[in-house]
N, C-alpha and C positions, 0 to 999 in steps of 0.2 A: 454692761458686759464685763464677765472676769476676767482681770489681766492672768496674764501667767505668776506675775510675780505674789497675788493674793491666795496662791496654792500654798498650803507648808512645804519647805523644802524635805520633812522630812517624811511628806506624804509622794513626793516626788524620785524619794527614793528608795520608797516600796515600788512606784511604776514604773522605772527604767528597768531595773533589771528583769520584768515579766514583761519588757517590749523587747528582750535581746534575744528571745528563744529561736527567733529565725533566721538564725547565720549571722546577725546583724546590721539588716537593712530599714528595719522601724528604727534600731538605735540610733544611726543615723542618718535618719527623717529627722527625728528628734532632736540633734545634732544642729542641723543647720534650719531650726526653724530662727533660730532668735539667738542673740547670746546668752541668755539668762539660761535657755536650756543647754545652751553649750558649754557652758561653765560645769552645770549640773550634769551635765552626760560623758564630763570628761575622763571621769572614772570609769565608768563604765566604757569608753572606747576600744579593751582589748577582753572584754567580756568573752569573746569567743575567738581563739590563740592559735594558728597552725602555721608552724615553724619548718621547712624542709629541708633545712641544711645547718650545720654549724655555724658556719657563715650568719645565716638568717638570726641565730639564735645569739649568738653578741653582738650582731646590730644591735638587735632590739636592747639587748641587756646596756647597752653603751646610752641607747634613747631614754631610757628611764634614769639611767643616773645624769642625764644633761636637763631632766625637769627642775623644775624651782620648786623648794621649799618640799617637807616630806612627803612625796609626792609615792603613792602605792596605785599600783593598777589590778582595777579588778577580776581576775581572771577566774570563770568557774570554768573555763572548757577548752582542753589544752591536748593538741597533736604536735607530735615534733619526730622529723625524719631525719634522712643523713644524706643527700643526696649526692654530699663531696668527700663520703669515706674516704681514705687512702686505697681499700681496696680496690674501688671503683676507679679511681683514678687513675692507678699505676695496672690497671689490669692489662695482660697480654697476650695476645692469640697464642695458643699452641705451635703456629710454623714460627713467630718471632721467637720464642723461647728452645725450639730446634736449632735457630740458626745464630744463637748466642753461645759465646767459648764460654769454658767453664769456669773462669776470672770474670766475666759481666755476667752471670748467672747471679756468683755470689756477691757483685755488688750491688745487681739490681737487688734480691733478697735484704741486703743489707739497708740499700735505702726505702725499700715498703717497709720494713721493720720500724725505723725510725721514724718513718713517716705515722707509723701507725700509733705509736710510742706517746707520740706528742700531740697526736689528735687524740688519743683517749683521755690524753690528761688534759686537754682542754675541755672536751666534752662533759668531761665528771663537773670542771670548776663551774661550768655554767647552768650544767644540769640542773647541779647543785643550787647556783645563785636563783636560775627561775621559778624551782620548786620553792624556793623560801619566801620568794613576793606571792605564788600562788596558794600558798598551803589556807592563808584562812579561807577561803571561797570555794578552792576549786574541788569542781561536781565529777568531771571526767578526765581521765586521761589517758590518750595513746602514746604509745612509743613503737613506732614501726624501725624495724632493721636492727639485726644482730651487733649492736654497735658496745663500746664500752661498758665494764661491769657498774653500773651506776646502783644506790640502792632509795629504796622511798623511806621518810622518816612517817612522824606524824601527821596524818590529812584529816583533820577532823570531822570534813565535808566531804569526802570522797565516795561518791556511790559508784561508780562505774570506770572500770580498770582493766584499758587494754596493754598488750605485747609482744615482740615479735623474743622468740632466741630466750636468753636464762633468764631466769627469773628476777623480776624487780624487789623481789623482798626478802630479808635477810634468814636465810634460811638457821633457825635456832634450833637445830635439833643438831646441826653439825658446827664441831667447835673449832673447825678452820676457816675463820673468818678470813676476808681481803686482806692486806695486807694495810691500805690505809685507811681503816675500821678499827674503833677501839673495843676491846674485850669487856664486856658488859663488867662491871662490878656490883651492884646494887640486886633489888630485890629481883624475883623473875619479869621480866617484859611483859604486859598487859597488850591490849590491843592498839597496835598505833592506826589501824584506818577502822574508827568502830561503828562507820555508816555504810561500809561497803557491798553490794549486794551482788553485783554484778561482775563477773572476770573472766574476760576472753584471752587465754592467752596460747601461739605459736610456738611451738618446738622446733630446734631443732634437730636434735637428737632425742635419743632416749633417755639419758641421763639427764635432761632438764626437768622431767617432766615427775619426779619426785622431788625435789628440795622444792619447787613453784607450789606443792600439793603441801608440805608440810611444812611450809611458811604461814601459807592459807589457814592453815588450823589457828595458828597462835595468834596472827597479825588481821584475821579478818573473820572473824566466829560469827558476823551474823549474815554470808554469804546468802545467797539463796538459789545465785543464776553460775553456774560453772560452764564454759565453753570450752576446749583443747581441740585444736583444727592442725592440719598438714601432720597428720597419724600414717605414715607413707610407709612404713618399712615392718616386714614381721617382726622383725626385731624388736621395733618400738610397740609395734597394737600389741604384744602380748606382755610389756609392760605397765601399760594401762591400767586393766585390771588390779593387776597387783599392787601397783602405785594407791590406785586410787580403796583400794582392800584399807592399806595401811593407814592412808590418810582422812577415810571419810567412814569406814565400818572395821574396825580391827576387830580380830575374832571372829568373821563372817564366815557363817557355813554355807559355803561354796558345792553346788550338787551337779549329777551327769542329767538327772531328766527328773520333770516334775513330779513325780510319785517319788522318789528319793527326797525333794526337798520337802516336799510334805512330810515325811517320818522325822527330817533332824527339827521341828517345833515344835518344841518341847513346852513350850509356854502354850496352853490350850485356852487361857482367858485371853489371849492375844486378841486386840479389836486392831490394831492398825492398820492401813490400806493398803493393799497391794495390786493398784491399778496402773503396771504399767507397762509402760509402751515402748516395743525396741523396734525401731523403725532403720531397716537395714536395705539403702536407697542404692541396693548394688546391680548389675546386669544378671539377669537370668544366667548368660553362659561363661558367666565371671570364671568360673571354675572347672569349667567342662575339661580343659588339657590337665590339670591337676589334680583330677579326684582322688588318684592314690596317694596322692601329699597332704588333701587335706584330711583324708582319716589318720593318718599320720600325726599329723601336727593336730590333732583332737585330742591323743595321747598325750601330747606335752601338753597342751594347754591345761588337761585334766591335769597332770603334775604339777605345774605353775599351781591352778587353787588348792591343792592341799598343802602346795608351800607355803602360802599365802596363812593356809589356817594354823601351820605349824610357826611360823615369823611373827604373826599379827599378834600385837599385846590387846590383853583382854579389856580394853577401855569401853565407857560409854562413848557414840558419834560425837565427833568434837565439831562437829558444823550443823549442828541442830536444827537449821532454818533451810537448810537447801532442796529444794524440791526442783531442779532442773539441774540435770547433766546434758549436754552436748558433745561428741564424741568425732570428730570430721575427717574420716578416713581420707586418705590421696594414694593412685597410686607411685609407686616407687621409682629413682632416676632411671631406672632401666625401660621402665613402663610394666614391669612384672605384673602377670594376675593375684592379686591380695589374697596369700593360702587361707589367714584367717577369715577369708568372705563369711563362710555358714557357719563358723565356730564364736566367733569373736561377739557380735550382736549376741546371743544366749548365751556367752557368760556375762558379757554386763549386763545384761537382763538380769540374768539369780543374783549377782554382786549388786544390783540395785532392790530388789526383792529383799533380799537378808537386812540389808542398810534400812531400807522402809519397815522391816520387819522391828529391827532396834532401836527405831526412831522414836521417839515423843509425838505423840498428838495423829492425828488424820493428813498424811499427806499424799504428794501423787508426782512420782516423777520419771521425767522421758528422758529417755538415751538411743540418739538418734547419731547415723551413722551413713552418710553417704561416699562416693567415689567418684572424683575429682582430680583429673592433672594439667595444671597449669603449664606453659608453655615456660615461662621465667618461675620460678616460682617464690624467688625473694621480690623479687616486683611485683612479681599480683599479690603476693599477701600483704606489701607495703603500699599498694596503691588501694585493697579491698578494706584495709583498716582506717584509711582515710578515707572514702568514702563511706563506710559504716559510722563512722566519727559524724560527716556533715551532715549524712539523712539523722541523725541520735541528736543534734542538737537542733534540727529542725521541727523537732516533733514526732520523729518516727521513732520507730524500736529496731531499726536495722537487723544485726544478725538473730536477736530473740525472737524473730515471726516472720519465717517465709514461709511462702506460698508452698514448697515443695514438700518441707515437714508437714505442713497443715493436710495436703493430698494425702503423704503415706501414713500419717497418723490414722486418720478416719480410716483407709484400705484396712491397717491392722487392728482398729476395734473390733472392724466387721469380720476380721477373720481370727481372733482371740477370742469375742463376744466380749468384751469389757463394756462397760456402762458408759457414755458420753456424758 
């Protein structure tokens, strides 16, 4: 019979990490069969990492540096929340803040401030500390809740990249860096995550949702899967387009209806594929009290792309492998009907058409667009990212395949005639 210990260890440490894919329950199986594995599995113990409070997350940073000898934990799959912001903490109903004189107004003000002062700067320091023990391994990472400006360096190993609020990554195209960030001196930045394929990331404004999109170009070119969810406000859907104009097709000839976009291809040896699919998961009578806003607002959005063609520098796609956009309309805090319901899906349709048109090679990409209001909505998107997190490292593809896009994709083959 084979003892365990007649296995090479270093054949033992090609099988643990392919027993840790399901949340970590074979790991430790494995764990407590024996010592010999236990010694062997001890690395691999934080294989799969989810952290919910700051609290949690200097625990743990304090447990690692109380191990003996230079002890590294392996961590390829990493969520971490805030669930003891200062915001949360000191939050106050509307009649308490009535019935406060206007000397504890400003000191309550004064103490969330400070309180918030001093959590971000812890936040950054540990951020910081746990992205450094994780950076050789780690596969995925969440970041749920608008918490401190933190940024990501080098992840060599990084395929999949979620976030709630501004962006994780150092926006290079704009040269007012943080404050404690140093100002590049050296050659131009190369790609610091150059395995990344995947990036789902939350706004919450409009102004996030470019510097996120042109960071992406520099810091992660061989992208393929692009998500942007909680698109709630017109303000923000009809910066979308343009954003993503600038950032993924500069130059894009943007058109009002398909016989128009057929005359601006100019390139008549063009093969590239143009199969796709704007799947636009809204109510039939979304619109019905607004019809005369949204002809309206068809007008502007028609302004928005020929601003887009007059702004956009004439580059080649700087994300040359992406073939999925994700678009996740919500509606707005009021509960407003979304004006751009019938406009907004057909322009990112022709903005994804022109893109696929300027692209390299045969590809095929969907821009899909549903409507959705959550009741909290910083807590469902912080509770839906952690749960996409645990189905993603269990084997599943969480938000890249539901059920609902798969229904209305098929509806709009049948009624475009596109080839399946």
């Amino acid at each position: 019979m084979v003892h365990v210990t007649d296995v090479p260890t270093d054949l033992w440490h090609i099988i643990l990490p392919l027993a840790c894919t399901d949340g970590g329950f074979t790991g430790t199986s494995f764990a407590h069969t024996c010592k010999t594995l236990y010694v062997l599995a001890l690395p691999y113990r934080f294989y799969s990492l989810a952290l919910s409070s700051l609290a949690h997350l200097e625990v743990f940073l304090d447990l690692v540096r109380r191990q003996p000898g230079d002890f590294r934990p392996y961590i390829a799959h990493l969520y971490i929340s805030h669930s003891d912001h200062p915001c949360r903490r000191f939050q106050q109903s509307w009649s308490s803040m009535v019935q406060m004189t206007g000397a504890q107004r400003r000191q309550y003000r004064r103490m969330v401030e400070e309180a918030k002062t001093d959590w971000n700067a812890r936040f950054r320091v540990a951020f910081e500390a746990i992205l450094n023990l994780a950076a050789p391994n780690l596969r995925t990472l969440s970041v749920a809740g608008n918490c401190a400006r933190v940024i990501l360096y080098t992840l060599p190993k990084l395929e999949e990249l979620a976030w709630v609020g501004p962006t994780l990554l150092p926006d290079l195209c704009d040269q007012r860096q943080p404050a404690h960030l140093a100002m590049p001196t050296g050659p131009p930045v190369t790609s610091t995550l150059p395995v990344l394929k995947r990036v789902h990331f939350i706004p919450g404004t409009s102004s996030e949702i470019s510097p996120a999109l042109r960071s992406l170009r520099v810091a992660a070119n061989t992208l393929t899967h692009l998500r942007i969810s909680n698109v709630h406000d017109s303000t923000v859907g009809a910066g979308v387009p343009l954003a993503l104009a600038e950032a993924l097709a500069p130059g894009a000839c943007l058109c009002d209806d398909e016989d128009d976009y057929e005359e601006c291809d100019d390139d008549s040896d063009s093969h590239y594929a143009r199969e796709v699919i704007c799947a636009d998961n809204f109510d039939d009578d979304s619109t019905d009290d607004t019809g005369d806003n949204a002809e309206g607002d068809s007008d502007n959005i028609e302004d928005v792309g020929h601003a887009a063609q007059q702004t956009a520098s004439f580059r080649s796609a700087t994300l040359p492998n992406l073939t999925h956009i994700i678009v996740r309309c919500t509606p707005s805090e009021l509960g407003r009907h979304i004006v751009f319901a019938d406009v907004e899906p057909r322009y990112l349709e022709l903005l994804a058409q022109e893109f696929e048109r300027r692209g390299q090679g045969t590809r095929r990409m969907y821009v899909f667009s549903d409507r959705e209001r959550p009741e909290d909505p910083e807590l469902c998107w912080s509770e839906g990212l952690k749960a996409e997190w645990f189905h993603r490292i269990d084997g599943g593809r969480d938000c890249w395949e539901c059920w609902e896009c798969s229904v209305t994709t098929a509806l709009l083959q049948h009624r475009l005639g596109t080839e399946t």
